[in-house]
N, C-alpha and C positions, 0 to 999 in steps of 0.2 A: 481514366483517373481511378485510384485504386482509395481514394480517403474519402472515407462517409461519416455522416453525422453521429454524435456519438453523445450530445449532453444537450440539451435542452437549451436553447437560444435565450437569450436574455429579452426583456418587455419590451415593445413596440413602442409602448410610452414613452417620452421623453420628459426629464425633470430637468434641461438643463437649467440653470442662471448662470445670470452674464458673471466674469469675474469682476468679484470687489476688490480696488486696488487700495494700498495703504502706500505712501510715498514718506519714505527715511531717508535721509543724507541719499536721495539721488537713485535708489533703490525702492522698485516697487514690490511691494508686498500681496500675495495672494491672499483671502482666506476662504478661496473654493474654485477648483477647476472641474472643467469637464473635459475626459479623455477617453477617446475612442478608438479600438485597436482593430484595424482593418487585416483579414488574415481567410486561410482555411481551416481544415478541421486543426489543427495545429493551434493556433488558437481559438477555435471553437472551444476545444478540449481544456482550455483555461479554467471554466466556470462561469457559467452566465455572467455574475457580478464580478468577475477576475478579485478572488479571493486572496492568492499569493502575491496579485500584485498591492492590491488594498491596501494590506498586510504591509510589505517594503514600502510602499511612499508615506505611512502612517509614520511609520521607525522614521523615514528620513525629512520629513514634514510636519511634524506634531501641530502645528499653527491652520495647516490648510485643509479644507473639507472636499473630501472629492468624490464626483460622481465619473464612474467608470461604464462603456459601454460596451460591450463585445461583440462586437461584426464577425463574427469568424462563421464560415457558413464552408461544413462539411463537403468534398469533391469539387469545389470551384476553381477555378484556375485565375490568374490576374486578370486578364482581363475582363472578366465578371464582379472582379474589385474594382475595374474603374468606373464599372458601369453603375454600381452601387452607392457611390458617392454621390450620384446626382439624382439617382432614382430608389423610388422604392423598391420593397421585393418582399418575395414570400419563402419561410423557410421554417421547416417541420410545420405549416398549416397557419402559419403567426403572419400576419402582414408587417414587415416591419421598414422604418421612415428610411431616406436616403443618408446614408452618414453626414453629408455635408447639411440636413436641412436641420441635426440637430445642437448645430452650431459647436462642436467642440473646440475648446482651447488649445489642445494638441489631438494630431491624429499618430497617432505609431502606425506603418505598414510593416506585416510580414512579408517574405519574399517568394509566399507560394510556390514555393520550389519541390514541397511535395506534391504536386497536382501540375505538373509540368509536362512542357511540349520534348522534341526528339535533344540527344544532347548536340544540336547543331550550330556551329557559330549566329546562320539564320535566323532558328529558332531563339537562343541566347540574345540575340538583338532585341527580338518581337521582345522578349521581360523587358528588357533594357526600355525598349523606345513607351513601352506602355508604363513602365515606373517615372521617366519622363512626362508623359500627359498626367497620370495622376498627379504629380507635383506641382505641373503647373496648371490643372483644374481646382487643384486647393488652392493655390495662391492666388488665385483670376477672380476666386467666386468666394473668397472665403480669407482675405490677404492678410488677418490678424490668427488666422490660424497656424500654429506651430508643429514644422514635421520632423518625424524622428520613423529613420529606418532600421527595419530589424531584421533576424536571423533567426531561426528556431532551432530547435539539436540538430546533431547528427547523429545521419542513422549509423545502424553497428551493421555493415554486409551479411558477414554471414549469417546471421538469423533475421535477417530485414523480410517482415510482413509473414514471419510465421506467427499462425494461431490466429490470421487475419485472411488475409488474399493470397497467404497460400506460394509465392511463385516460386517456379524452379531455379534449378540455380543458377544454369545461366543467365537467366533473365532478372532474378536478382540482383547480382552483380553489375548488368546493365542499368537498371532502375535506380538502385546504390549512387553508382558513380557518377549518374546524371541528378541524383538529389543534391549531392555537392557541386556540381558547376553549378546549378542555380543561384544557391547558397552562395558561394563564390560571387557568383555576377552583381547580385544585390550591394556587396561587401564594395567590390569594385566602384557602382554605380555613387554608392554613398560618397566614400574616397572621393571621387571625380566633379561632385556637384558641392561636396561641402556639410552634407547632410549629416545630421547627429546619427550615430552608429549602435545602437542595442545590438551586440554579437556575440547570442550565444551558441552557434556554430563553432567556433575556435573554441569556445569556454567549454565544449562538452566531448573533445576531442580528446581519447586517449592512442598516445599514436597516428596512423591515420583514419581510424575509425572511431566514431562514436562511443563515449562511455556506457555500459549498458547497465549502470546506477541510473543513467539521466533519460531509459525509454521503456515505458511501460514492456513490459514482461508478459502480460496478456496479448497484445496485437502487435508487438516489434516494431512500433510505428510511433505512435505519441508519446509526449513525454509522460515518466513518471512523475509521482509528489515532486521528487527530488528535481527531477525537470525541469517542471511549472515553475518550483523555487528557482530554481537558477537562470530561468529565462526573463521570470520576472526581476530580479536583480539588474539582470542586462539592463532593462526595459527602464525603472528607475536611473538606472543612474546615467541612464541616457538623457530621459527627462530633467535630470537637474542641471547637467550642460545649456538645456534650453530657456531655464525660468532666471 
């Protein structure tokens, strides 16, 4: 795994409350969620308190109070996501709860597709079958909680992890081409089960490469400002699908 921690984990504390429901002509009404984005450094690199997303559900919500949490835990792979949902864990010296024990109202998963196994059908199943348990361990242990899957950018090949890890070219190109099957697969998996879709994969494609306004400039890996913004867009108005 080439993606390391990069921004300081958000508090181990949990504030959630339950949501307050207001009922109109048949329409329930929020005025406070809790939302929890399961991810790697991809969304580590949001901001602890995911400020761009804040920001977009504030515009697109002005009525609802929301607490945001960021699970995004630098070099992890999914599988380590699903193990996180039931358990706790430690990340940069923070002990911090299991995602599910702090009862969100919606969980967003990214599709860890930068911290991924070989690009083999195989392998491609193991995301497949392990985004499967995650969805049906929220629903088994948690059946009022709401899921919304995501995408993060794409990468730009040719300068993919300069100024970071560094790799050659050929093995960039390998590493590249295997960040979009994953990305891919997620996309597919969402399709297939019905699941609400944040994809800003497609939305950051110029050509068939990654826009490179949407990835940091420093490590050729996270997103930029511009990024953040744009993923977080996905991310809302995926979220409004579900409310």
């Amino acid at each position: 795994n080439i993606l390391g921690a990069t921004t300081v984990p958000s508090s181990s504390e949990s504030h959630h409350l339950q949501p307050t429901l207001r009922f109109h002509s048949g329409q329930a009404t929020y005025n406070h969620l809790t939302i929890a984005v399961l991810g790697d450094s991809m969304v580590d690199t949001l901001g602890s308190d995911l400020p761009h997303l804040k920001k977009e559900l504030s515009r697109r919500f002005p009525g609802i109070e929301f607490t945001l949490i960021n699970h995004g835990v630098g070099a992890s792979n999914i599988e380590t996501g699903l193990t996180r949902l039931t358990n706790g864990y430690n990340y940069l010296g923070e002990n911090r709860p299991a995602v599910l024990s702090q009862n969100p109202d919606i969980i967003v998963i990214e599709s860890f597709a930068y911290n991924h196994w070989e690009n083999t059908q195989s392998d491609l199943d193991r995301q497949w079958i392990t985004l499967a348990k995650m969805t049906e361990t929220i629903k088994s242990k948690n059946p009022d909680t709401k899921i919304v899957l995501a995408t993060t950018i794409a990468p730009y090949c040719p300068t993919y992890t300069d100024g970071s890890a560094n790799l050659p070219p050929e093995r960039k190109s390998v590493e590249c081409a295997t960040v979009k099957a994953y990305l891919q697969n997620l996309i597919n998996f969402a399709g297939s089960q019905g699941y609400p879709l944040a994809d800003a994969y497609h939305a950051s494609l110029s050509g068939g490469d990654g826009n490179l306004k949407y990835i940091n400039q420093s490590d050729h890996i996270h997103p930029s400002d511009s990024g953040k913004a744009l993923f977080s867009q996905k991310i809302a108005a995926a979220i409004e699908k579900v409310l």
